[in-house]
C-alpha positions in Angstrom: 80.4 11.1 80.1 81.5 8.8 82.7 85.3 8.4 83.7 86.1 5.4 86.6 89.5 4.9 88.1 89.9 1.9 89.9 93.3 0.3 92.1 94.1 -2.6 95.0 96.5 -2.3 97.4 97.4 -4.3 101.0 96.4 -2.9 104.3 98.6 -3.8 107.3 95.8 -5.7 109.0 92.4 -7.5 108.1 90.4 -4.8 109.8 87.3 -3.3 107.5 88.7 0.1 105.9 85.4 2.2 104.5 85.6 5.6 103.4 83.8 8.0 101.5 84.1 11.8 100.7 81.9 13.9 98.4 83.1 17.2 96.7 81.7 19.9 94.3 84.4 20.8 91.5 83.5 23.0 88.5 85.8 22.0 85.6 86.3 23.5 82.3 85.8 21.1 79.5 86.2 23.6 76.6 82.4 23.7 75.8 80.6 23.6 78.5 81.4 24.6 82.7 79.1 22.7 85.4 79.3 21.5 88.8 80.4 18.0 88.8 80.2 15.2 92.2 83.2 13.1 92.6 82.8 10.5 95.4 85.7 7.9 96.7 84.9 4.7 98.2 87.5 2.6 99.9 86.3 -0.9 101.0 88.3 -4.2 101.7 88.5 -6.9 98.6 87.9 -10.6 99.5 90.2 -11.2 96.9 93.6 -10.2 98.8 94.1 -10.8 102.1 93.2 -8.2 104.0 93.5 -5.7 101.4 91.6 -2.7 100.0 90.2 -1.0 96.7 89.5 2.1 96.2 87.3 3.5 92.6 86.4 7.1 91.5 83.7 7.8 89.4 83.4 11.3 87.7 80.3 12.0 86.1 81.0 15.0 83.4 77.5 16.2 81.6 78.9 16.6 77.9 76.4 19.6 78.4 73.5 21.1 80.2 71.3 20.0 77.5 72.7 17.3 75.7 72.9 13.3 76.3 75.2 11.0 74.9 72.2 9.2 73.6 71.1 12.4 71.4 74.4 13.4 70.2 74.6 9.9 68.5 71.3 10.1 66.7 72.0 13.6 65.8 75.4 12.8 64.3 74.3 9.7 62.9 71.1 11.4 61.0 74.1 14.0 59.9 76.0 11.7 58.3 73.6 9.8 56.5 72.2 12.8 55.0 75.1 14.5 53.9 75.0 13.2 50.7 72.1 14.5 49.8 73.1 17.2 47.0 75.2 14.6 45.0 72.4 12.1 45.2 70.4 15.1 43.9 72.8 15.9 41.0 72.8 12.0 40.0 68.8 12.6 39.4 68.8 15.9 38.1 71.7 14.5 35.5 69.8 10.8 34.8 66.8 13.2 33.8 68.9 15.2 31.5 67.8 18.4 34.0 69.9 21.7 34.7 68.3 22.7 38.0 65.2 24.7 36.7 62.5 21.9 36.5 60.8 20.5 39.5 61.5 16.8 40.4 59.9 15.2 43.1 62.3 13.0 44.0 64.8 16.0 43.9 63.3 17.5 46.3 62.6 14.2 48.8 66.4 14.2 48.2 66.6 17.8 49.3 64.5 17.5 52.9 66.8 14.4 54.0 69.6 17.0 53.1 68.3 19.6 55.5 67.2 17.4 57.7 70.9 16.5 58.0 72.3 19.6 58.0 69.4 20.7 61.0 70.6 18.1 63.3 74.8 18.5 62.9 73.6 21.9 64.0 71.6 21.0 67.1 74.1 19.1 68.0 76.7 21.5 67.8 74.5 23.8 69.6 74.3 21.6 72.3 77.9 21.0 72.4 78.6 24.9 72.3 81.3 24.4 69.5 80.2 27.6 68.1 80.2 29.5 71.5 78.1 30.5 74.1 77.0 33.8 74.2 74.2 35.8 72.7 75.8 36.2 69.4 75.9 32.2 69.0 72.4 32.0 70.0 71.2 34.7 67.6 73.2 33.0 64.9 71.4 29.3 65.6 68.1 30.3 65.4 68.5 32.5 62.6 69.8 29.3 61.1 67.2 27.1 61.7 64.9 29.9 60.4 66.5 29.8 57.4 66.7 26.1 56.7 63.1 25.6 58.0 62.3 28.2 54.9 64.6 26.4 52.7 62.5 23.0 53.5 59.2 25.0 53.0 60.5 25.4 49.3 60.8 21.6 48.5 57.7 21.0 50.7 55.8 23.2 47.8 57.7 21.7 45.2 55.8 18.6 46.5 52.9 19.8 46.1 53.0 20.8 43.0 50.3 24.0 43.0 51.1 26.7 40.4 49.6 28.9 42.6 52.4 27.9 44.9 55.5 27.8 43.2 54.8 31.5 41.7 54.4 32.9 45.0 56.5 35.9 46.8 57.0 32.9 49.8 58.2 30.3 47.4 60.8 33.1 46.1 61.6 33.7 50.0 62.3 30.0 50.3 64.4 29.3 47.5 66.3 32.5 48.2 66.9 30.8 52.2 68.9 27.7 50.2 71.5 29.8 49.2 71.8 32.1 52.3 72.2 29.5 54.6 75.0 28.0 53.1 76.5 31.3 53.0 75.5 31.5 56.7 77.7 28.7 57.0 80.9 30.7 57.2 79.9 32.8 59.8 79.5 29.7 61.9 82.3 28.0 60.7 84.5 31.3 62.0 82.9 30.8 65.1 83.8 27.1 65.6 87.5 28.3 64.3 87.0 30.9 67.3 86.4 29.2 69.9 88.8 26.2 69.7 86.9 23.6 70.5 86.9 21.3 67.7 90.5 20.0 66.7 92.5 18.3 63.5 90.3 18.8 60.2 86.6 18.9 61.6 87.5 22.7 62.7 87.6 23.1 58.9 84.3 21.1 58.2 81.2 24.4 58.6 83.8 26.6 57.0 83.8 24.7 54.1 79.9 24.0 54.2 79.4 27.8 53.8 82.6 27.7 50.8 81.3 25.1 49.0 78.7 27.0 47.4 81.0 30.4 46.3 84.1 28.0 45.3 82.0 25.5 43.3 79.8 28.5 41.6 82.6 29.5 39.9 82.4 26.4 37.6 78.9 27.3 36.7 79.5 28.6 33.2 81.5 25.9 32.5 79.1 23.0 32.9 76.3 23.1 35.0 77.1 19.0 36.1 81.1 19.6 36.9 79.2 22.8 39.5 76.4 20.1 40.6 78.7 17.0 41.2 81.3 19.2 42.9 79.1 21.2 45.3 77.7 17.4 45.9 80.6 15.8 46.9 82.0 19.2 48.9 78.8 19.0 50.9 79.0 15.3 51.6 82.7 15.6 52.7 82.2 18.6 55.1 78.7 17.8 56.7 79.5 14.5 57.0 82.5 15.6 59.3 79.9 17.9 60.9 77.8 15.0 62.0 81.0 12.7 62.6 81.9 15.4 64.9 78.6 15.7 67.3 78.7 11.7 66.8 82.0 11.4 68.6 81.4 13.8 70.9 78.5 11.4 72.1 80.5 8.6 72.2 83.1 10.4 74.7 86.2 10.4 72.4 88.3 13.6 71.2 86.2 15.8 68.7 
């Protein structure tokens, strides 16, 4: 991010007034800590009489590996695809299904989904919302283990093979959907932790990883009424996920 600060003033006489001064700060911007280069420049304006201007510019890196330019896409790919599991329980419900049979477009509808998810998370590793230490690491890549297994299901539901969908590693798979959501909670205390995200979208990964317990309850019920709701649950709190890393690479408060 880029901050300028800009003023005019008079100087007592028409002489040339030039001035510059470099610095090394380290500031604290809640996620991330680097060395930052503040320069100010003085230098007469032509357009008052003899008088001066002086500008800041602060360059502060959002992170050591993040851009402005990939936080958007991330966020934006987040948001789009956060509907995915009520899109999915419109097709299963047009085709009269329960969530046993194999639809192709189901599960088209299910790799945008984790495609989604996968890049909110990038981006909030990038951001460190979740922390910074070894624990936070550990817990991101088991992550994107277990939604790269999770994708691996709907990539074999693709391809259709018997031999495929009857195997131990399609069991492993489907068994990574589930977890991952529940995975969710841990992160979602971690972003709680570490205080970095403010208003409602602290709430958002903790209720990604509660979406799936609370809505399982309805079940027995009506298997639509659990579909539908863990649909819209999902949409409302990854959506915030990616509208989170979004703003963040826009520069305003997250």
């Amino acid at each position: 991010m880029r901050y300028e600060i800009g003023f005019g003033g008079l100087c007592p006489d028409n002489r040339r007034l030039t001035a510059q001064r470099e610095l090394n700060l380290e500031l604290s911007e809640g996620w991330h800590r680097e060395p930052v280069s503040l320069r100010i420049s003085r230098y007469p304006d032509e357009s008052f009489l003899g008088g001066f201007q002086m500008s800041t510019s602060i360059s502060l890196p959002v992170s050591a590996q993040a851009s402005s330019t990939s936080l958007r896409f991330l966020g934006l790919v987040g948001m789009l695809c956060a509907p995915g599991m009520l899109i999915d329980a419109g097709i299963r419900y047009a085709k009269g299904d329960t969530g046993e049979g194999v639809i192709a477009s189901s599960s088209i509808v299910g790799l945008f989904y984790l495609a989604g998810w996968t890049a909110s998370m990038i981006g909030f590793r990038q951001l460190r919302l979740a922390g910074n230490g070894v624990i936070a690491r550990i817990v991101f890549w088991v992550q994107m283990v277990g939604l790269t297994l999770a994708a691996g299901q709907q990539i074999m539901e693709l391809i259709g093979a018997p031999a495929l969908l009857h195997s131990r590693f399609f069991g492993t798979c489907d068994t990574a959907w589930p977890l991952s959501h529940l995975l969710m909670l841990v992160v979602g205390g971690m972003v709680l932790a570490t205080g970095r995200v403010h208003a409602f979208a602290r709430f958002a990964a903790l209720g990604s990883g509660l979406a799936l317990p609370a809505t399982a309850a309805l079940a027995p019920l009506n298997h639509y009424v659990f579909a539908f709701g863990f649909g819209v649950v999902t949409m409302l709190c990854f959506g915030q996920l990616g509208s989170t890393v979004y703003r963040a690479g826009t520069g305003r408060e997250i």
